[in-house]
BABA-539846 format. One line per field, with one value per residue (C-alpha): residue in one letter; x, y, z. Coordinates in Angstrom, 3 decimals, always signed. Each point is the difference from the previous one (the first is absolute). Layout:
% residues N
residuo: (A | ...);
u: (X | ...);
v: (Y | ...);
w: (Z | ...);
//
This chain:
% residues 547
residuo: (X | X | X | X | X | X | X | X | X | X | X | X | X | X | X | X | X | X | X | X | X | X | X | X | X | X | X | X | X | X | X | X | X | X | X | X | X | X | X | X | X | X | X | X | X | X | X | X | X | X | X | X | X | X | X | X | X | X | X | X | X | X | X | X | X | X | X | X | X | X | X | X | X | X | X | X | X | X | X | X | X | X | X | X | X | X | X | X | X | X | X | X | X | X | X | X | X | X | X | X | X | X | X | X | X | X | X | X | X | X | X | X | X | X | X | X | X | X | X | X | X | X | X | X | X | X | X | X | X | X | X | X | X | X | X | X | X | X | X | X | X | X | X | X | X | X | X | X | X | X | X | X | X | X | X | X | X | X | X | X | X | X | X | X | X | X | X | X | X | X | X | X | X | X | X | X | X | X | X | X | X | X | X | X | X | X | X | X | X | X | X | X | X | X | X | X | X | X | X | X | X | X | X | X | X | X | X | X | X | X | X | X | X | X | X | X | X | X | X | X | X | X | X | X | X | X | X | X | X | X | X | X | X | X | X | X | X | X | X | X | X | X | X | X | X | X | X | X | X | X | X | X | X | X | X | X | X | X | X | X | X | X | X | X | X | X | X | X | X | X | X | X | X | X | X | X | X | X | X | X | X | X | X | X | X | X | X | X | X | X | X | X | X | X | X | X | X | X | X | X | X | X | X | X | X | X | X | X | X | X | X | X | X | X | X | X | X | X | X | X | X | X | X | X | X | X | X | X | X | X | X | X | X | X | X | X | X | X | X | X | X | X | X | X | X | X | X | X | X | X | X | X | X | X | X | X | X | X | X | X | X | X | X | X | X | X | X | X | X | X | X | X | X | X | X | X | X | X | X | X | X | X | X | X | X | X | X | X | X | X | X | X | X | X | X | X | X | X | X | X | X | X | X | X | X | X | X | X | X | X | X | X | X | X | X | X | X | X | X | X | X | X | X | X | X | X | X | X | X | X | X | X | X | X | X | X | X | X | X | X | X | X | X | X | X | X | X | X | X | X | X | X | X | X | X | X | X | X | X | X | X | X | X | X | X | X | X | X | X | X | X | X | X | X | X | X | X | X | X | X | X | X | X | X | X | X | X | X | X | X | X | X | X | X | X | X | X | X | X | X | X | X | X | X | X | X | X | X | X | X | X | X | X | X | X | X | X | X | X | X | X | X | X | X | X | X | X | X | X | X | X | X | X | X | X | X | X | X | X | X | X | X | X | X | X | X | X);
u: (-100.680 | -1.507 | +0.105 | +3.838 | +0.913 | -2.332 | +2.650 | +3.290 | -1.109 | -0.432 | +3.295 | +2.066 | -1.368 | +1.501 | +3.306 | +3.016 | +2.056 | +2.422 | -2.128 | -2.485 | +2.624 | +2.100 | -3.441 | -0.850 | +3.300 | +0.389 | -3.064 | -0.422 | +3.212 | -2.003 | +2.784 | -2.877 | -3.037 | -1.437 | -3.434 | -1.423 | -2.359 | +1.273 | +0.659 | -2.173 | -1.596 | +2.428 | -2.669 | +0.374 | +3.664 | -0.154 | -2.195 | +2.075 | +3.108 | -2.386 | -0.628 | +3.526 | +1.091 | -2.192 | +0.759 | +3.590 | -0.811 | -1.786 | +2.967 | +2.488 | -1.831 | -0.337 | +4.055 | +0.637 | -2.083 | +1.452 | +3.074 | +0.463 | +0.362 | +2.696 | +1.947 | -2.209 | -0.631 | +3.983 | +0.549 | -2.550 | +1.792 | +3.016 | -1.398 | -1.995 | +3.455 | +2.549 | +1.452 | -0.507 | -0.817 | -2.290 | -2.742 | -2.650 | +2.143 | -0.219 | -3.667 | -1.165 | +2.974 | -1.217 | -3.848 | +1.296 | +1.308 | -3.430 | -2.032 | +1.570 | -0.039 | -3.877 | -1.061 | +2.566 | -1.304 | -3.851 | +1.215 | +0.918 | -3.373 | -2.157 | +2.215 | -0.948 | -3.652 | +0.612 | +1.815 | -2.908 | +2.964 | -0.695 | +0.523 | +1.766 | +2.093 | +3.492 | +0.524 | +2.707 | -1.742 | -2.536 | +2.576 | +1.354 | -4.084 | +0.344 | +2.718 | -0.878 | -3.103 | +1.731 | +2.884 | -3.097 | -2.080 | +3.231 | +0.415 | -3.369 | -0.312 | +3.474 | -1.373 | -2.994 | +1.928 | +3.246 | -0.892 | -4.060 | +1.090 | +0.555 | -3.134 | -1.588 | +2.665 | -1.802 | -3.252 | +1.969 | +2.294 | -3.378 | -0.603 | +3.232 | -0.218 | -3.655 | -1.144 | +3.284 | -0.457 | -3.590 | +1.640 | +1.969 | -2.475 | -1.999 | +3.066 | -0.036 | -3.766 | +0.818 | +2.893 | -2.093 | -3.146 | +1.122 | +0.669 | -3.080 | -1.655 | +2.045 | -1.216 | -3.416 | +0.032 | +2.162 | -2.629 | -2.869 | -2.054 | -2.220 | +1.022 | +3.097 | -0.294 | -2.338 | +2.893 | +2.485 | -2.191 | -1.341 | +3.483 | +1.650 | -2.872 | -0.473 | +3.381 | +0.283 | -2.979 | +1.998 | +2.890 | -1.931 | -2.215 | +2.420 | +1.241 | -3.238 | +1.476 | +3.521 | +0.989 | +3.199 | +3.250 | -0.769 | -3.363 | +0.887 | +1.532 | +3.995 | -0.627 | -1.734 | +2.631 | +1.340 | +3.302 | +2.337 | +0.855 | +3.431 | +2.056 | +1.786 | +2.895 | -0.608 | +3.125 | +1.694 | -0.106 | +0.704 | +0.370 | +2.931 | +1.997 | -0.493 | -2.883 | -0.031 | +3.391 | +1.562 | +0.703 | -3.436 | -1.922 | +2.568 | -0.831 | -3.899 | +0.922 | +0.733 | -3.613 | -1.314 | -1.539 | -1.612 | +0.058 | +1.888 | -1.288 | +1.862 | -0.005 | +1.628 | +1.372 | +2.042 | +3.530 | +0.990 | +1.086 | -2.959 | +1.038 | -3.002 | +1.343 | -1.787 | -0.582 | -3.395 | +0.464 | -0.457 | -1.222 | +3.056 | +2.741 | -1.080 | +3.209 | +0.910 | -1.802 | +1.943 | +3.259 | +3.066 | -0.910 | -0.042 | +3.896 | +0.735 | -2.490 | -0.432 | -1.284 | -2.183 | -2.240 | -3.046 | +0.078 | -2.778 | +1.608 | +0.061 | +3.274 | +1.993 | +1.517 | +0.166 | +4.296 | -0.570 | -3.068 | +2.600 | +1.902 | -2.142 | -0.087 | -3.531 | +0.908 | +1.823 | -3.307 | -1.475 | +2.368 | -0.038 | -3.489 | -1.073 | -3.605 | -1.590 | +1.873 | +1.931 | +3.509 | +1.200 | -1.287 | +1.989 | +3.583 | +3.227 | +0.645 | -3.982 | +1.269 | +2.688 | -1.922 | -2.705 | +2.427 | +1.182 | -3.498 | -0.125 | -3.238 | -0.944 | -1.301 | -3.625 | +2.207 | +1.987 | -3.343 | -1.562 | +3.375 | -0.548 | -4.073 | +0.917 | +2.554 | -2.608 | -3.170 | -1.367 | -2.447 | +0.575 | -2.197 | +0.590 | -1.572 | +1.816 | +1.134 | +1.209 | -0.751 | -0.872 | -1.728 | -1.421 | +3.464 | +1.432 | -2.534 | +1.544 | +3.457 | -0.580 | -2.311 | +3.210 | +2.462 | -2.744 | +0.130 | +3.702 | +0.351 | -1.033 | -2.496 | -2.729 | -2.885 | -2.850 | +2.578 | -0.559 | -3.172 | -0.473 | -1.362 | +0.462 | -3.030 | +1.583 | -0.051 | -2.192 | -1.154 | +3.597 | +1.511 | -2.626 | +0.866 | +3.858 | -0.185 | -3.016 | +0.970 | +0.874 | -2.496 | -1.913 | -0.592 | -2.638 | -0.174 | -3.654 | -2.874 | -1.907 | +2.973 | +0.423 | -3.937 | -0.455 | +3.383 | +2.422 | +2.697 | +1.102 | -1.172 | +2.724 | -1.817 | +0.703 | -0.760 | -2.601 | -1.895 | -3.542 | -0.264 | -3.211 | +1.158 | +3.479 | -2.416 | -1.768 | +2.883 | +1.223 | -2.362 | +0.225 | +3.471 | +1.372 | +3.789 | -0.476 | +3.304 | +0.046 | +3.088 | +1.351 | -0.650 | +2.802 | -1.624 | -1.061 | -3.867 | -0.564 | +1.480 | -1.814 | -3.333 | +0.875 | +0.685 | -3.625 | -0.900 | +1.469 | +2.239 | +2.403 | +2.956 | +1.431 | +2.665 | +2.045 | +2.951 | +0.584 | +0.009 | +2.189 | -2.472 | -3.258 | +1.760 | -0.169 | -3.562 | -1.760 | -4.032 | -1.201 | +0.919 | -3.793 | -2.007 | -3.355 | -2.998 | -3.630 | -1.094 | +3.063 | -0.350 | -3.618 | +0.676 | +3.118 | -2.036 | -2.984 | +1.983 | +1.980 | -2.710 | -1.801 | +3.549 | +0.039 | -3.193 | +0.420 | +2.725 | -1.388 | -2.992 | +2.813 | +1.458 | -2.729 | -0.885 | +3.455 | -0.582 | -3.093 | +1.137 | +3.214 | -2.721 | -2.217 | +3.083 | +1.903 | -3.633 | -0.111 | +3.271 | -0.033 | -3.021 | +1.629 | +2.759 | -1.998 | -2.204 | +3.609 | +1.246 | -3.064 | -0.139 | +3.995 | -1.723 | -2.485 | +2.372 | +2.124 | -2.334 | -1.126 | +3.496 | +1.938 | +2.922 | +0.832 | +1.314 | +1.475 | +2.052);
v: (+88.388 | +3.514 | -0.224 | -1.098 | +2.405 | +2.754 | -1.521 | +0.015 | +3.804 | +0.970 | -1.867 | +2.554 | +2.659 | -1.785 | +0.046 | -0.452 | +3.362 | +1.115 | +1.713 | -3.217 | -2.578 | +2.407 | +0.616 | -3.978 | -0.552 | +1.649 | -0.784 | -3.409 | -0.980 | -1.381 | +0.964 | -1.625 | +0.700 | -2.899 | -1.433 | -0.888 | +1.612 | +2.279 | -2.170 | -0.866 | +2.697 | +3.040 | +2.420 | -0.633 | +0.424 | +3.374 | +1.122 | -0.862 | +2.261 | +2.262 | +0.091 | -0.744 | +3.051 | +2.034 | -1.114 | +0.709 | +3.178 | +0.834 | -1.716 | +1.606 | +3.416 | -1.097 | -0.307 | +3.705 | +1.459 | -1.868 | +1.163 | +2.512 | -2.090 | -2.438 | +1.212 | -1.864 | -3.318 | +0.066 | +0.277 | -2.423 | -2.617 | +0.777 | -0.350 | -3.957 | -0.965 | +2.250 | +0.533 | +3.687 | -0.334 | +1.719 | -1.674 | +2.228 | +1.201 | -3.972 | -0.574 | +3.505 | -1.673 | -3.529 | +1.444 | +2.288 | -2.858 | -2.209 | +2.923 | +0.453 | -3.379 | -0.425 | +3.352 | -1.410 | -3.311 | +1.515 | +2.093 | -2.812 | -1.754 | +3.622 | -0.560 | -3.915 | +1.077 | +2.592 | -2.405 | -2.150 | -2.564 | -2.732 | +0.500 | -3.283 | +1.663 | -1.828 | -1.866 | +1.973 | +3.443 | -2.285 | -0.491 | +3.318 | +1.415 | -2.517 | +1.444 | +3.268 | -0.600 | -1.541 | +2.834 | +2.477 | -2.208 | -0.196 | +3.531 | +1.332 | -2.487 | +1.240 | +3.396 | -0.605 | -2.240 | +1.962 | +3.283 | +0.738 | +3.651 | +0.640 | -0.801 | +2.941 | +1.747 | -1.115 | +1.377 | +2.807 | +0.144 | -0.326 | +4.103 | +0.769 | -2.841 | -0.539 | +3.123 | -1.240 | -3.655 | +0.583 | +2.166 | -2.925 | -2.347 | +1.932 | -0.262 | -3.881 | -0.497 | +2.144 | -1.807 | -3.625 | +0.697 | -1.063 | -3.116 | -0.159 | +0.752 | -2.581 | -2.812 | +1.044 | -0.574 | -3.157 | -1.944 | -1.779 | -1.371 | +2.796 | -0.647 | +0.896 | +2.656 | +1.480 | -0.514 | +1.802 | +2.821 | +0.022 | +0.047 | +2.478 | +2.408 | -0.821 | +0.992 | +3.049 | +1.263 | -0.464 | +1.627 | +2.955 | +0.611 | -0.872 | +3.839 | +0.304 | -1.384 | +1.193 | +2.540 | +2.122 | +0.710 | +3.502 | +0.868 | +3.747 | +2.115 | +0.593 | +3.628 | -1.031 | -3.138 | +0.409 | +0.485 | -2.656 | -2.263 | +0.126 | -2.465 | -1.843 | -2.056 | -3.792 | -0.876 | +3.009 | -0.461 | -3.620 | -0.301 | +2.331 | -0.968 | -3.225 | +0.340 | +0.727 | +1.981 | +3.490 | +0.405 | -1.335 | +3.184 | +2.095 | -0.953 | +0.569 | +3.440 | +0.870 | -1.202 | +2.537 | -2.400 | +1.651 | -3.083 | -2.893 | -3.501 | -2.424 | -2.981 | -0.298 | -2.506 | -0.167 | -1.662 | -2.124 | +3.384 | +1.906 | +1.707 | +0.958 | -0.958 | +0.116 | -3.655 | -1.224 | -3.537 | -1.633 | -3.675 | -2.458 | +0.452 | +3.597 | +1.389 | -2.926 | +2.046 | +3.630 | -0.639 | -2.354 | -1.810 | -3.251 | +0.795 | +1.909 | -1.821 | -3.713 | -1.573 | +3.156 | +0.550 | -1.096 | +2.051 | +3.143 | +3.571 | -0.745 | -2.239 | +2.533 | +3.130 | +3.038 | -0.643 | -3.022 | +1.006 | +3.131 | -2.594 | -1.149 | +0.621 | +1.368 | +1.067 | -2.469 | -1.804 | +2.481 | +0.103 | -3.773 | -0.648 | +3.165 | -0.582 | +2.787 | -0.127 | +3.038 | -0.501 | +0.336 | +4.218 | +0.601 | +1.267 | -1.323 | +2.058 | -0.827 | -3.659 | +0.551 | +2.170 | -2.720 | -3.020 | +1.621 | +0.915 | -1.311 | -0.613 | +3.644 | +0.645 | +2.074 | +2.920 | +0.712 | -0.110 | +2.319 | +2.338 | -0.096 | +0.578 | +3.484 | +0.949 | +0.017 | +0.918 | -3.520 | -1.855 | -3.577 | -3.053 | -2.911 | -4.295 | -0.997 | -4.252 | -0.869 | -3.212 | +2.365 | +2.926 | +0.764 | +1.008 | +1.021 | +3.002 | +1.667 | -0.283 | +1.074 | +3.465 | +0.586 | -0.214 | +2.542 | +2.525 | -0.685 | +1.029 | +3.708 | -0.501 | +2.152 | -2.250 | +0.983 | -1.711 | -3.556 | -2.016 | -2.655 | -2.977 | -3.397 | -0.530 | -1.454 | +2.306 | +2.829 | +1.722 | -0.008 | +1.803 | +2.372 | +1.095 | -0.182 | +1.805 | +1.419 | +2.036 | -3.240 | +0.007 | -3.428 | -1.953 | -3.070 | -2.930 | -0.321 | +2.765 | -2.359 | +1.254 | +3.606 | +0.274 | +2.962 | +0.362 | +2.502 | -1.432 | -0.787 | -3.183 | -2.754 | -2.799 | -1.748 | +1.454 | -2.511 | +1.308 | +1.294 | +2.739 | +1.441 | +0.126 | +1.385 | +2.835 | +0.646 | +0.129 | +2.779 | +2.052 | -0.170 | +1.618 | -3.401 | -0.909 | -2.991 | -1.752 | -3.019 | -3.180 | -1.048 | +2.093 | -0.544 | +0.268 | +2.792 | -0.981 | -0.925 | +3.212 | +1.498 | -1.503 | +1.067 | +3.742 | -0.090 | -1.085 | +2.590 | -2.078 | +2.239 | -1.738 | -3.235 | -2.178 | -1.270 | -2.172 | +2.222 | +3.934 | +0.791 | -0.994 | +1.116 | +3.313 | +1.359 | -0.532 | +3.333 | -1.784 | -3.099 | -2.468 | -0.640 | +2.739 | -0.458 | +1.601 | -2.275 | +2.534 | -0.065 | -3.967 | -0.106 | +2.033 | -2.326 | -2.893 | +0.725 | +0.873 | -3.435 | -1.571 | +1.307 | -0.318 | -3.011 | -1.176 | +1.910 | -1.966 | -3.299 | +1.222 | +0.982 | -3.133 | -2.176 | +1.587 | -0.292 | -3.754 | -0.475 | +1.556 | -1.935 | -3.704 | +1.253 | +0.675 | -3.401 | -1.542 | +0.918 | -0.283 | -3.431 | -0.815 | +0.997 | -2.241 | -2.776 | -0.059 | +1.163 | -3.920 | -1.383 | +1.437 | -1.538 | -3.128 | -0.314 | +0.667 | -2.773 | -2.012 | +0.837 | -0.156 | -2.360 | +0.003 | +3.478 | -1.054 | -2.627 | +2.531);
w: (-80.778 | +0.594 | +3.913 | -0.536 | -1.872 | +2.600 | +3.058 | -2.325 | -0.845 | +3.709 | +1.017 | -2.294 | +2.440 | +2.621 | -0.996 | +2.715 | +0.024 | +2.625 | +2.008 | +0.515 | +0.754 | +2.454 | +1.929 | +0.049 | +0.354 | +3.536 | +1.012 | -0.701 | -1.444 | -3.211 | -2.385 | -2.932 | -0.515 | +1.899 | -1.976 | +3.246 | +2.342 | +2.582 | +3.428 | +2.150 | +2.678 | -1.954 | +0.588 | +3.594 | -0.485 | -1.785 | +2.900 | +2.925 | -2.614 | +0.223 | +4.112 | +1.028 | -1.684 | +1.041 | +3.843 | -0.989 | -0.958 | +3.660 | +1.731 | -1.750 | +0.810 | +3.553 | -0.245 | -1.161 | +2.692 | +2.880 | -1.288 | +2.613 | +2.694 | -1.819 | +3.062 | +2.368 | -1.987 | -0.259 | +3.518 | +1.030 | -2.368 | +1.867 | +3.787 | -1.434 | -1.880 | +1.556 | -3.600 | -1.500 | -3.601 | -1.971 | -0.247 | -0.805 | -3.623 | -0.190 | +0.370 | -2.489 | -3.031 | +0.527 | -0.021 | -3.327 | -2.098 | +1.049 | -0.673 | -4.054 | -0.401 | +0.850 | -1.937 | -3.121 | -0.050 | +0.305 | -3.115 | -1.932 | +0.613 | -1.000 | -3.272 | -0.760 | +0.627 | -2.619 | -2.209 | +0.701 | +0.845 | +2.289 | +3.826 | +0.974 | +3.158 | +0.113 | +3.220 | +1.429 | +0.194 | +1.668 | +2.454 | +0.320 | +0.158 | +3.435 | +1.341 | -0.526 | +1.705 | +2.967 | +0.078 | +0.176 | +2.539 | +2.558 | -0.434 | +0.896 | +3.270 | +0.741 | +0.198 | +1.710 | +2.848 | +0.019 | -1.092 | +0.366 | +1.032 | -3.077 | -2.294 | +0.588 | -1.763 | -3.361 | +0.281 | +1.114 | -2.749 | -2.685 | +1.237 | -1.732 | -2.867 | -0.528 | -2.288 | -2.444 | +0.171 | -0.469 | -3.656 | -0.872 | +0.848 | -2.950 | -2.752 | +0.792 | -0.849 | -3.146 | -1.056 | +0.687 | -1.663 | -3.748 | +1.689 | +1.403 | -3.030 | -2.003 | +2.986 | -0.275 | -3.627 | -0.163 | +2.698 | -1.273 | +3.142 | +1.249 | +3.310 | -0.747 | -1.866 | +2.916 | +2.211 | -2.246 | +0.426 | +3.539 | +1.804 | -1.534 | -0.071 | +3.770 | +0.512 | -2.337 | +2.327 | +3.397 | -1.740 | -1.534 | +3.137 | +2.706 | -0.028 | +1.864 | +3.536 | -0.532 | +2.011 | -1.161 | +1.528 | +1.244 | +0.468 | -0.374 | -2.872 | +0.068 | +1.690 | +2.553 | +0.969 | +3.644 | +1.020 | -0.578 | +2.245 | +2.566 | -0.773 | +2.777 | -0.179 | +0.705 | +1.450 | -1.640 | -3.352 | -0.768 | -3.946 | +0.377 | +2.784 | +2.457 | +2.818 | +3.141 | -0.681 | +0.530 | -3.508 | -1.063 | +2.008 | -0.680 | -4.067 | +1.136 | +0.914 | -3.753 | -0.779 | +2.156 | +2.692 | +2.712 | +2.358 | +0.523 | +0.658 | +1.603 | +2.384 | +3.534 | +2.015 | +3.215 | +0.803 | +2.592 | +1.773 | -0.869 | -3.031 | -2.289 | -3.476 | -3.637 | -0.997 | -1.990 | -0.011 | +3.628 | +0.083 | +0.061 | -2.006 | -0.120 | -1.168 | -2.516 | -2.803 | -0.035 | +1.623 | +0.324 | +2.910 | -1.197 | -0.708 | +3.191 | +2.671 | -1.588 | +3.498 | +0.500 | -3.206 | +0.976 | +3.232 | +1.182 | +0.665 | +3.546 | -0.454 | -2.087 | +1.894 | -1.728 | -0.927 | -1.183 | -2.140 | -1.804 | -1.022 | -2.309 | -3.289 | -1.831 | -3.077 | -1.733 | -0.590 | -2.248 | -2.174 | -0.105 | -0.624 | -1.354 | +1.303 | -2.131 | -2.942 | -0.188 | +0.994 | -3.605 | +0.789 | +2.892 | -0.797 | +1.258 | +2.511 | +1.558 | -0.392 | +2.316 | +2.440 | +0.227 | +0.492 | +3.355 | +1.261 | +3.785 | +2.079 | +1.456 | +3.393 | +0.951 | +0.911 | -3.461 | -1.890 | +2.513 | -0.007 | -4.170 | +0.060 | +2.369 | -2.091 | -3.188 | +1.996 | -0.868 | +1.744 | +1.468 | -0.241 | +1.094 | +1.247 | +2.799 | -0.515 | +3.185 | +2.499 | +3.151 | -1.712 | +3.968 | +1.016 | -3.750 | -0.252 | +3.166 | -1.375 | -3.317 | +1.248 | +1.993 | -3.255 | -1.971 | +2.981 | +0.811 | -3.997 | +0.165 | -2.694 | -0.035 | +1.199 | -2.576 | -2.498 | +1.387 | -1.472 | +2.536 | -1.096 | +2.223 | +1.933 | +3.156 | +2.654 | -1.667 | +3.407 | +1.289 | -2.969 | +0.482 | +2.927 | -0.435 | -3.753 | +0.038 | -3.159 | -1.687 | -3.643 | +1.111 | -3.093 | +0.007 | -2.685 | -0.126 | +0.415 | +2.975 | +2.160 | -1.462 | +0.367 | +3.301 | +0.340 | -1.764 | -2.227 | -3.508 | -2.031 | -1.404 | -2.554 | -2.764 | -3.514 | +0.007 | +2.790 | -0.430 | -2.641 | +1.513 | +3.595 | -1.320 | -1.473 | +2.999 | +2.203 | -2.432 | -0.084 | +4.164 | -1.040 | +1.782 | -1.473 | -1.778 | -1.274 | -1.883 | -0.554 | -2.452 | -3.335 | -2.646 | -2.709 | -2.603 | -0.081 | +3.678 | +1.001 | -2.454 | +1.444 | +3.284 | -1.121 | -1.249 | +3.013 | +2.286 | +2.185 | +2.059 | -0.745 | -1.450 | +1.633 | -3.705 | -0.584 | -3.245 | +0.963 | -2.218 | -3.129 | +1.778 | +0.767 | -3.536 | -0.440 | -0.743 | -0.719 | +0.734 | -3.434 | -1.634 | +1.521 | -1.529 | +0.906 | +0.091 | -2.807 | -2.028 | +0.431 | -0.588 | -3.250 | -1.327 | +1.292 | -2.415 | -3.188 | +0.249 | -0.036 | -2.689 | -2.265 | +0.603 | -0.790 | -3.193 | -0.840 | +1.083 | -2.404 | -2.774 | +0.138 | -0.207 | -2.897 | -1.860 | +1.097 | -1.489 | -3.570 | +0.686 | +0.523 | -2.972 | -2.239 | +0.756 | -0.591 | -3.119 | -1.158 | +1.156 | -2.012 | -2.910 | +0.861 | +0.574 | -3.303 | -1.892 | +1.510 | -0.797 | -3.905 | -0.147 | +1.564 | -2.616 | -2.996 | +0.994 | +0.235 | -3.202 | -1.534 | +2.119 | -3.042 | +1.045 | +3.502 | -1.195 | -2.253);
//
């Protein structure tokens, strides 16, 4: 009768409240407190929650830092499915909702091992856990077929992130140890209460030591940051205005661009024009030819002459599809200037770039790039620019343009070919950070595509690049300091003092917990011989229940 009364006493502590059944509720959809024993293999459950979310969490990153080439992903879409929608904005929202939902739904199970509720995962999250995994699974082997170019942005990205994830990675250890503590105490085999402890002290160690191989943002102090970067226009200045338009580099002018980048291709009639796109159906994406041409859209430059190609529209499309989102800033009256853009020839941008004392840069897209590199070093001398203004970069033809411009700036897109010969270097951001360094201090130009946003350009001002080539001058202008400048012994300093707080308060709260265990310990005790004195005076006086 004693032991009875022991369990009935310890069920009252047990009570269902709101807060239990709304946890057990979305978790496992066990409305009741159910008397049996958690499912089978829950534990295993609870750690793939646990796993998924965190590989969320890393793809999710992986998302926001590939962010700045959205442009590229989108256009890539377009050339495999020749339909332009955003499907970059697609991939990071679809990524977002699966990355709540896993870090939620790990929440929920951190609260029923507080609760000490039972861990009986409800069939559909198992489902959903699936598909997450799959959505994540497709998405990195998309990446490393598709896209491989652009994993090393992420180790790149960590010398921006990495000293502040490392900080938050900190706060998250703080804010899990009292469950920690609370599994610890609630296990009874000793294996598993050695493996409560092992993990998590194996990962607070790579968490507080990592700092060790981190290196910062800028290794140097903010006064002795080099100058920042030039910023040149890729295709004028694209978030403003449509590309590859007049009114797009005349918009880049306002950033304060001191190149313009560009592509060329040639007409039937040998007119250099600016056009990026050039495998078939090259101007389906930025103007009306489907409309204007519809036997002709999958044609090469070669089959368009230059009267035909003005009578294309190339603005209407921006304005249509809004490819970087910002539209809704332009007023009316850029609306209507970029609705009429036409297709502009070699010669107006060259006109426009003497005008403004801007250099020109440009990739020349063309079937017969032999004969195309004559014709377009006639247009750039026929234009009266000053020579030193024009960055050449196509490789076809080097020697010859040499001799013919010999005051042409020769740019090269890898340091093998720029290696004993004089010129400029033209890489991705991505390119080696140590070479970039020692080119530098050679006093070598080094200029580097496509930087859009605030931390990459950031990076690359630490770095000493010359110049970056940027679909958003007008955002990058305004920047006075790189954004996070940090120092190795201003890091090393915050580094050590998080840590120490927050082992203090790991230490702090243990301790609350353990008055909290002794305290409930003893009230319940109390409770417990309180039942079993009522137990024993009804027994002794069974008239009085019956009254």
């Amino acid at each position: 009768m004693r032991s009875a009364a022991c369990i009935q006493a310890a069920q009252m502590q047990e009570e269902d409240n709101c807060c239990r059944v709304f946890f057990r509720g979305v978790y496992s959809c066990h409305w009741k407190l159910s008397s049996n024993s958690e499912g089978r293999c829950a534990g295993c459950w609870f750690i793939l929650v646990v796993l998924v979310s965190l590989v969320s969490l890393c793809w999710m990153y992986i998302c926001l830092v590939t962010f700045n080439d959205q442009d590229e992903v989108n256009w890539q879409g377009f050339t495999q499915l020749s339909l332009w929608v955003n499907w970059f904005m697609l991939l990071v929202i679809i990524s977002a909702v699966l990355t709540s939902y896993c870090l939620l739904l790990l929440l929920f199970a951190l609260f029923q091992v507080a609760l000490r509720e039972p861990l009986d995962l409800h069939w559909l999250h198992k489902v959903l856990l699936g598909f997450g995994v799959l959505f994540i699974f497709f998405g990195v082997t998309g990446i490393s077929i598709k896209w491989r170019k652009e994993w090393p942005t992420v180790p790149l990205s960590l010398r921006a992130t990495a000293p502040f994830l490392q900080f938050g990675a900190v706060g998250a250890l703080t804010l899990l140890s009292p469950f920690v503590f609370k599994g610890f105490h609630a296990a009874k085999a000793k294996w598993s209460r050695f493996f409560i402890v092992a993990v998590p002290l194996a990962v607070s160690a790579g968490i507080f030591l990592c700092p060790l191989y981190i290196q910062t943002q800028c290794p140097c102090l903010t006064e002795q940051l080099p100058k920042k970067p030039d910023l040149i226009g890729h295709r004028g200045a694209p978030m403003l205005a449509p590309e590859n338009t007049m009114m797009s580099f005349s918009r880049s002018i306002g950033c304060g661009v001191t190149a313009f980048e560009t592509d060329v291709q040639l007409s039937k009639d040998r007119v250099p024009f600016l056009m990026h796109d050039h495998q078939p159906g090259f101007l389906l994406r930025t103007t009306d030819v489907k409309e204007r041409f519809p036997d002709n859209i999958t044609s090469n430059s070669s089959e368009f002459t230059w009267e035909e190609l003005q009578t294309l529209n190339a603005g209407d499309w921006f304005l249509k599809t809004d490819p970087f989102r910002s539209v809704s800033k332009l007023s009316e009256e850029d609306k209507a200037m970029a609705r009429n853009q036409t297709i502009p020839s070699l010669l107006q941008l060259l006109r426009l770039a003497k005008q403004h004392n801007i250099s020109v840069m440009f990739d020349l897209y063309s079937p017969d790039w032999e004969n195309d590199t004559e014709d377009v070093v006639d247009t750039i001398l026929e234009s009266g620019i000053d020579p030193h203004l024009v960055l050449w970069l196509p490789p076809a033809k080097r020697e010859y343009v040499k001799k013919a411009a010999p005051e042409f700036k020769q740019v090269y897109k890898d340091s093998e070919r720029l290696r004993n010969k004089s010129g400029n270097l033209n890489v991705k951001y991505s390119y080696d950070i140590e070479e970039i360094r020692k080119l530098r201090k050679m006093n070598v130009s080094v200029n580097v595509w496509v930087v859009n946003e605030r931390w990459l350009f950031s990076l690359m001002w630490c770095l000493g690049v010359s110049s970056v080539t940027t679909n958003s001058c007008h955002l990058l202008k305004d920047m006075r300091h790189p954004d996070w400048v940090m120092s190795p012994q201003t890091y090393t300093i915050i580094w050590i003092i998080v840590d120490i707080a927050s082992v203090g308060m790991m230490a702090v709260l243990y301790i609350i917990y353990r008055k909290n265990i002794s305290f409930c310990h003893r009230k319940g005790t109390a409770t417990q011989q309180n039942a079993l004195s009522a137990m024993d005076d009804k027994e002794q006086h069974p008239f009085l229940e019956k009254n």
